[in-house]
C-alpha positions, 0 to 999 in steps of 0.5 A: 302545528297540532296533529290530527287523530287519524280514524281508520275504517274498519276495512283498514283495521282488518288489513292491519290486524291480517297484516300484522298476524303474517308478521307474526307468524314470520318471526315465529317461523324465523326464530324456529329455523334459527333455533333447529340450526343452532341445535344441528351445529352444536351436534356436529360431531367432531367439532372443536373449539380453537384453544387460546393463547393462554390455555396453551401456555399451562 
């Protein structure tokens, strides 16, 4: 069976357009909170890392 092409109004653009602009905005927002976070842990003073097996031995 052959698709149909599907017609959106322009009512329905609007919505989508609007739609995906907020999830955009989201995924900005995501990914500047995941950055600051991974700046203020690799601040934290005192932080080590643990040592492997094989850089005890030497």
């Amino acid at each position: 069976m052959a698709r149909r092409k599907v017609q959106l109004s322009q009512d329905q653009k609007q919505k989508n357009a609007e739609i995906l602009a907020r999830l955009e905005a989201e995924r900005r927002r995501l990914i500047e909170e995941t950055r600051a976070l991974q700046q203020q842990t690799k601040r934290k003073p005192g932080r080590k890392r643990k040592r492997h097996a094989s850089d005890e031995e030497e």
